[in-house]
C-alpha positions in Angstrom: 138.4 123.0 110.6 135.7 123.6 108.3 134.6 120.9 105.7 131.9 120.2 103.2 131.1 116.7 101.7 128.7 116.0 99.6 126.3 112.8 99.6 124.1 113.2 97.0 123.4 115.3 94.0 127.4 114.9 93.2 127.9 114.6 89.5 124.2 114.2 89.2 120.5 115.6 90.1 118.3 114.4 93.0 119.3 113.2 95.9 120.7 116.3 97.5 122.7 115.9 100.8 125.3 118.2 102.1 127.7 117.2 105.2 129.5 120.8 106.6 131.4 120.1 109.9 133.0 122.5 111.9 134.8 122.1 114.9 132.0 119.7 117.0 128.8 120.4 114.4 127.9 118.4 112.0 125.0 120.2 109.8 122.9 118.5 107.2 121.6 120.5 104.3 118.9 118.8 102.2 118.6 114.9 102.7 116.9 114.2 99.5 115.7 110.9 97.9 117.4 109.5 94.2 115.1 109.2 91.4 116.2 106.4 88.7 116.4 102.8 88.3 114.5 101.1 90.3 117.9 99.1 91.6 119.9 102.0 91.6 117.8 104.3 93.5 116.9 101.7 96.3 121.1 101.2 96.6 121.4 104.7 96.9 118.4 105.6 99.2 119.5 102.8 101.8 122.9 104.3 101.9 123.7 106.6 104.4 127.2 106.8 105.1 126.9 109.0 108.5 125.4 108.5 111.6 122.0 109.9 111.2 122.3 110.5 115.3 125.7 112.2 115.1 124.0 115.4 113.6 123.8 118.4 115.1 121.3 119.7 112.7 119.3 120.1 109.5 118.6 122.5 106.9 116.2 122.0 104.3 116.2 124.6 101.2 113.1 123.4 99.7 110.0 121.0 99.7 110.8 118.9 96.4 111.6 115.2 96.8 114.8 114.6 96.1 115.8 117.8 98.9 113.4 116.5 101.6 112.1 112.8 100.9 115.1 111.0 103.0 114.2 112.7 106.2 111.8 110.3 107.3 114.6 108.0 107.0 117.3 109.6 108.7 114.8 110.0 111.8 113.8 106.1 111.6 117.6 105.6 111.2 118.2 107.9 114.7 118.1 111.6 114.1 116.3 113.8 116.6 117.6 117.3 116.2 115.6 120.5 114.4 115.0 120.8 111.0 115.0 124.4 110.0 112.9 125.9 106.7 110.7 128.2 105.8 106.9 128.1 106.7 106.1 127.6 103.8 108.7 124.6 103.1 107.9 122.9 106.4 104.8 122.8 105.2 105.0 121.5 101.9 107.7 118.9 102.8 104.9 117.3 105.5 103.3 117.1 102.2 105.8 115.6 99.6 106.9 113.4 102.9 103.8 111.6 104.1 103.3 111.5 100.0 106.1 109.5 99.6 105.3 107.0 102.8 102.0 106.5 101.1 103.4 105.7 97.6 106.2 103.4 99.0 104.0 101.4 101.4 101.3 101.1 98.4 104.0 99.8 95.9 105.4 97.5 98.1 102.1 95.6 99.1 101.4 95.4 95.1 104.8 94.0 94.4 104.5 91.4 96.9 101.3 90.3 96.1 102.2 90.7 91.9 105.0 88.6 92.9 102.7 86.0 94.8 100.6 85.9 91.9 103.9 85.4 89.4 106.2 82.5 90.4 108.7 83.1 87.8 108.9 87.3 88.8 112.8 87.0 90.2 112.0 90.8 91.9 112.6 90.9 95.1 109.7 92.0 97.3 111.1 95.0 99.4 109.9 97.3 102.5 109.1 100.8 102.3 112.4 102.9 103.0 109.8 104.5 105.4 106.5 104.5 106.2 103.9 107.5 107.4 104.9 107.2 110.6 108.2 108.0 110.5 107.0 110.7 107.9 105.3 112.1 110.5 108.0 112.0 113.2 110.5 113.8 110.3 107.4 116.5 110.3 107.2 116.9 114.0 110.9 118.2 113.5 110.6 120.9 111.3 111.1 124.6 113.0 110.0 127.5 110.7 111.8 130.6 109.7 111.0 133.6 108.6 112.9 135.0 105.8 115.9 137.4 106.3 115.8 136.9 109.7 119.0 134.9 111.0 118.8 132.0 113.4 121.4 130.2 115.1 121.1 126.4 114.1 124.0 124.9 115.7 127.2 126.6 117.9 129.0 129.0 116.0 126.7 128.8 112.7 124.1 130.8 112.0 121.4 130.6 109.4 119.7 133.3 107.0 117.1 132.4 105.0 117.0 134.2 101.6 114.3 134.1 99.0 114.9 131.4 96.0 112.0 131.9 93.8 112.2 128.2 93.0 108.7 127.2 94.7 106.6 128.2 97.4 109.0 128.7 100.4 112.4 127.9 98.8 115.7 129.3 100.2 118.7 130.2 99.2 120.7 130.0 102.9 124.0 131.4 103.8 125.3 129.9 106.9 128.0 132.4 108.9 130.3 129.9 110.6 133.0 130.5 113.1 135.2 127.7 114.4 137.8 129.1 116.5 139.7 132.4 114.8 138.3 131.1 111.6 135.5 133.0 109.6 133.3 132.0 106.3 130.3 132.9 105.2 129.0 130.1 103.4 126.0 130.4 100.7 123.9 127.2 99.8 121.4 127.5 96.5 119.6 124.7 96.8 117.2 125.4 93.4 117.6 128.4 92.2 114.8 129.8 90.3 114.4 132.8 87.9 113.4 136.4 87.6 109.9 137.1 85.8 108.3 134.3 86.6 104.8 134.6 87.8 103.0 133.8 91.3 106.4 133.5 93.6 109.0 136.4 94.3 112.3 136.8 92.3 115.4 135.8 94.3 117.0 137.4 96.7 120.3 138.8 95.0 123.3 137.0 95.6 124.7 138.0 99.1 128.7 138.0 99.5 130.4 135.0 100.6 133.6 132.8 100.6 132.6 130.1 99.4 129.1 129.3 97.0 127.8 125.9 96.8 125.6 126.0 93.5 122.9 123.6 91.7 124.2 123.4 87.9 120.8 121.3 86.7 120.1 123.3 83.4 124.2 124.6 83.5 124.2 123.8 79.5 120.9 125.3 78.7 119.0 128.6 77.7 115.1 128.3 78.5 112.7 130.1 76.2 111.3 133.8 77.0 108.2 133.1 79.1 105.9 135.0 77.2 106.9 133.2 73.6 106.6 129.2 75.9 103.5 130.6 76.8 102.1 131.1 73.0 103.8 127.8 72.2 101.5 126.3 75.2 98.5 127.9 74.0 99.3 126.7 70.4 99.9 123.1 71.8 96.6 123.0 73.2 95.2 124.2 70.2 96.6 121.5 67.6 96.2 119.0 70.0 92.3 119.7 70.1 91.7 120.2 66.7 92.9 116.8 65.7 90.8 114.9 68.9 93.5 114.1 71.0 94.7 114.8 74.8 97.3 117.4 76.7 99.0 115.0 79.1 101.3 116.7 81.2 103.5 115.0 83.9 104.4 117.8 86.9 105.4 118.4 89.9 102.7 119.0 92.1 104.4 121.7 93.9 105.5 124.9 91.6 105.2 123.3 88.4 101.5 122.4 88.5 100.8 125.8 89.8 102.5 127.3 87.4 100.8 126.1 84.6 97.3 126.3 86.0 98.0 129.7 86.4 99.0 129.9 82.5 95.9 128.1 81.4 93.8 130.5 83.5 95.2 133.4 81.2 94.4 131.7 78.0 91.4 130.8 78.7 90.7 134.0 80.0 92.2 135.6 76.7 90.1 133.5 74.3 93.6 132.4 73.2 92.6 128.3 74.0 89.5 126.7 73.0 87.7 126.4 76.0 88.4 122.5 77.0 88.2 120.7 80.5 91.6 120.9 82.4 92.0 118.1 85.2 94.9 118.5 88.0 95.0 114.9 88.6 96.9 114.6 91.7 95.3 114.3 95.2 99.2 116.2 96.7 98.4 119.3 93.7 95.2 119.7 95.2 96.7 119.7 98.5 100.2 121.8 97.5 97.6 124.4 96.0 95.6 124.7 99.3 99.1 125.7 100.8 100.1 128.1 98.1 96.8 129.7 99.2 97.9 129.7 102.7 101.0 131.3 102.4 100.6 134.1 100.2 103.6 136.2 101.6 105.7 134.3 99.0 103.6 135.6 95.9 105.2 138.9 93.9 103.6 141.9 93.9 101.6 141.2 90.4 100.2 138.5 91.4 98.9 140.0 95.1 97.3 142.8 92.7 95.8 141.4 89.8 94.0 138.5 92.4 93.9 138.8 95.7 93.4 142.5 95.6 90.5 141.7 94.0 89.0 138.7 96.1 90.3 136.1 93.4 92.7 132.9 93.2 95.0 132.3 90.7 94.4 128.9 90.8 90.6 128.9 89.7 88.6 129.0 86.4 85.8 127.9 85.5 87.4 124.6 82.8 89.5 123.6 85.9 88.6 121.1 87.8 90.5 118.7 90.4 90.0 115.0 90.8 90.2 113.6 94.6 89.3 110.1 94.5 91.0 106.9 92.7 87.8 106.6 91.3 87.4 110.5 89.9 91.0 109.6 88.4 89.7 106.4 86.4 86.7 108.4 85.3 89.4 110.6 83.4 89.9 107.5 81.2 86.6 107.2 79.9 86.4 110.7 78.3 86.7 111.1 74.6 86.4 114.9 74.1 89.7 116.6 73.8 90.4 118.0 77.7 94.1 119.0 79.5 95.6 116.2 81.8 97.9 117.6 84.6 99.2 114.5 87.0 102.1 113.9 89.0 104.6 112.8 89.4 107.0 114.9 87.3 109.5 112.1 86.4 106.8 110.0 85.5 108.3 107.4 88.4 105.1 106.7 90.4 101.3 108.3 90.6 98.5 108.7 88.8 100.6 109.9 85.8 101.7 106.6 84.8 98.0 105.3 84.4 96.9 108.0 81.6 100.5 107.4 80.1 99.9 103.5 79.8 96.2 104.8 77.8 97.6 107.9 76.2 101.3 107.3 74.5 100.0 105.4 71.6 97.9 107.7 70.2 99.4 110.2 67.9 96.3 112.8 68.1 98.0 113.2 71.5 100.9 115.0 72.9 102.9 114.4 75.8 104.1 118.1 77.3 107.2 117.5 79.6 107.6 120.8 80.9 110.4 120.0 84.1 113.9 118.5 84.0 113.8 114.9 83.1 116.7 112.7 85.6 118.7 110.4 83.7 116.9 106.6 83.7 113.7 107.9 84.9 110.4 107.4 82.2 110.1 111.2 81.9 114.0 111.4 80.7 112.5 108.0 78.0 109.9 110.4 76.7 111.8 113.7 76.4 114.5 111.8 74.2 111.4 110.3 72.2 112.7 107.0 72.9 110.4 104.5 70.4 109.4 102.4 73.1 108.8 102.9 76.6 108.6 101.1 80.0 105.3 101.4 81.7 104.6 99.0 84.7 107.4 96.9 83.2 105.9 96.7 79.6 106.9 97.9 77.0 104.4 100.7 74.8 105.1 102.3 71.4 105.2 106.1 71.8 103.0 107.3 69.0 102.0 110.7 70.8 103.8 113.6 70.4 105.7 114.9 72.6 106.5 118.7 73.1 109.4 120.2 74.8 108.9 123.9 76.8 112.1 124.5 78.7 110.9 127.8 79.9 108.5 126.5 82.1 111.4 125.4 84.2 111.7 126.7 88.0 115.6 126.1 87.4 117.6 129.1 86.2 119.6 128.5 83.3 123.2 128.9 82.6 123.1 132.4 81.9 120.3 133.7 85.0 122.8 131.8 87.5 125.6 133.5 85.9 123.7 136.9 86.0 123.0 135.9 89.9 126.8 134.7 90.7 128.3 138.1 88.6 127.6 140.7 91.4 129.4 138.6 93.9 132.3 139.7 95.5 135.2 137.8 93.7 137.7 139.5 95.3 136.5 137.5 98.3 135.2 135.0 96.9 137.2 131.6 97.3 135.1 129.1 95.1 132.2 127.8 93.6 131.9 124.4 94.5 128.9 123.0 91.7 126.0 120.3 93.1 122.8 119.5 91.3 123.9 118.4 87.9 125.1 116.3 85.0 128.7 116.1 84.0 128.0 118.3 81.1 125.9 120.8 82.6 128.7 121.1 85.2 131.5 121.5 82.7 129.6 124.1 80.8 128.5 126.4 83.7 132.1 126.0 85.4 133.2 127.6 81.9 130.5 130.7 81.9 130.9 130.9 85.3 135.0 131.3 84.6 134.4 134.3 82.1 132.6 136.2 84.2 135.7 136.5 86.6 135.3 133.6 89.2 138.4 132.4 90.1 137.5 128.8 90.8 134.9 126.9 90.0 134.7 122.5 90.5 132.2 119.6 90.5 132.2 118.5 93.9 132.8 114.7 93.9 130.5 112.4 96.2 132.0 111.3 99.6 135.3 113.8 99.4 135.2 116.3 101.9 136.7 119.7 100.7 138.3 122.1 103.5 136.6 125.3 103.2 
């Protein structure tokens, strides 16, 4: 028998975790962390409702957080099989990983000693979920593969790597699984990305398959024509500047942060910004963008052409610059000429983001540029819905900056590029769609488009129910 059950990421984003069994194996795809309330999130992280030693394997799609942040966990918790990726993902999850360790261990010290300092704090003083250790150990686990080439992960199910175009490395995987007489071909998203979009590869098209488990995180929404978010960027910088004020942009420091340096680089280029100061404020972006220079067989065509064809990076210009230290980071605050601020992280949970938010919200010359999905209860989600108020460090701060909306900056594909990817499908064959990675809402609309195009069944998958496959 062949079953899927999914333990995060059901009915919401982050946290992705997968369970498929069949026959003897039980395979893991993505063990991500929840991003949220505090409360919530902790709850959720701790929770693990399988045997972390009972796995046969792993399969991570991608390097963002909330698909590889709970690995260190599961191996403190007693998993010791493989963890297969691409290069490039193994590499950047050692990254967001050992990251994470560092940002848990740091917040816990400071909430014990705030709370040693405050008698009347009623917060409980936690441990890390994991420290850089067991980071580490989760590293030592990851095996690499190449795309397109298949790889047997477990007995009887085989794994094949397909391009994503989400960020450096992502994968869509389709797992061939035989248990017994019984053959599936089974297709895992993780994040899709979208066609166009420059530095990575498009994604693989769509191969056939019985069953298709798909993210649904922008499944209600159209994102902007690049070339049009890219005049409203430029024209963003442009106000912004003329009246004094800031660009203060939370993202991801893997894909998103890339992204948009690579952006800036063309209107500066172009004359089409004034020529400001742009910081990447983030000690992992400095380190993700060392690894995008590393593995370069992800980049399209353009990209290999118009730079490293020509001895250049894409990543470098002269008004870019990239602050290492704490100390470089606090330096940021003193400046009073307009300049760009690009800092993780891109929920605005934790990092150096938080710091130029708690100096930058209040003032209306600036603007606030969320550029990435926003996860219900986080700060980022706070800002997007221009909420008056906000929570910073547990005070509250009036939002007097702007803040400025560009969807089509997103590395998610919308409702209409994951239809366009899903269409060519055989759905003659097809079985289902079983839809992960998203709100309610964004569910309920894709499942619809989805529907008209000809796919015969499309449902939510519920957290904790297994569904025979």
């Amino acid at each position: 028998m062949i079953t899927l059950t999914s333990y995060g990421a059901a009915l919401e984003v982050t946290g992705s975790k997968h369970l498929l069994e069949v026959g003897g194996s039980r395979i893991l795809i993505d063990c991500g962390l929840f991003q949220g309330r505090r409360k919530e999130s902790r709850a959720k992280n701790e929770e693990q409702p399988f045997d972390p030693a009972s796995l046969t394997a792993c399969i991570n799609t991608h390097g963002h957080l909330d698909h590889c942040g709970a690995y260190p966990l599961l191996v403190k918790r007693g998993y010791r099989g493989l963890i297969w990726a691409t290069g490039a993902t193994a590499d950047v999850a050692q990254l967001v990983m050992a990251d994470s360790a560092r940002i848990q261990v740091a917040d816990a010290r400071f909430l014990e000693w705030h709370i040693g300092k405050n008698p009347r704090d009623r917060r409980e003083a936690l441990p890390p979920l994991y420290d850089e250790e067991d980071s580490a150990q989760a590293a030592g686990l990851f095996r690499p593969v190449a795309y397109r080439q298949p790889v047997e992960v477990a007995p009887g199910v085989t794994a094949t790597f397909l391009e994503a175009g989400h960020i450096l490395g992502s994968a869509v995987v389709r797992l061939d699984v035989v248990d017994g007489d019984t053959r599936r071909t089974i297709v895992f998203t993780g994040d899709l990305g979208r066609r166009n979009t420059p530095i990575l590869r498009d994604p693989d098209p769509a191969p056939d398959a019985d069953w298709l488990v798909c993210e649904s995180t922008y499944g209600n929404r159209l994102h902007d024509d690049l070339a049009f978010a890219q005049e409203e960027l430029a024209q963003v910088v442009r106000e912004t500047v003329a009246k004094g004020g800031r660009v203060v942009v939370p993202a991801f420091a893997i894909g998103r942060t890339q992204e948009l340096v690579w952006h800036l680089h063309q209107l500066n280029e172009s004359g089409r910004i004034p020529p400001v100061p742009v910081f990447v404020d983030s000690p992992m972006a400095t380190s993700a963008t060392a690894i995008f220079t590393k593995h370069t067989e992800c980049y399209d065509e353009e990209t290999v052409r118009r730079f490293l064809d020509r001895g250049e990076s894409p990543f470098g210009f002269a008004a870019l610059k990239f602050t290492a230290s704490a100390e470089d980071s606090k330096k940021l605050n003193d400046i009073r000429d307009p300049c760009i601020v690009i800092a993780s992280s891109g929920m605005c949970e934790a990092g150096r983001i938080l710091h130029h938010l708690v100096r930058d919200v209040g003032d209306p010359r600036n603007t606030i540029l969320v550029v990435g999905f926003m996860a219900e209860n986080t700060l980022g989600r706070a800002l997007a819905d221009r909420r008056p108020e906000v929570k910073i460090f547990g005070e509250l701060h009036r939002l007097e900056a702007r803040v400025k909306i560009l969807n089509a900056f997103s590395a998610h594909a919308d409702r209409n590029e994951i239809g366009e990817w899903v269409a060519p499908m055989d759905q003659a064959r097809l079985q289902g769609v079983l839809l992960v990675h998203g709100e309610p809402a964004a569910q309920a609309a894709l499942g619809d488009h989805l529907r008209g195009l000809g796919v015969r069944r499309v449902e939510s998958l519920a957290a904790g129910k297994g569904v025979p496959l």
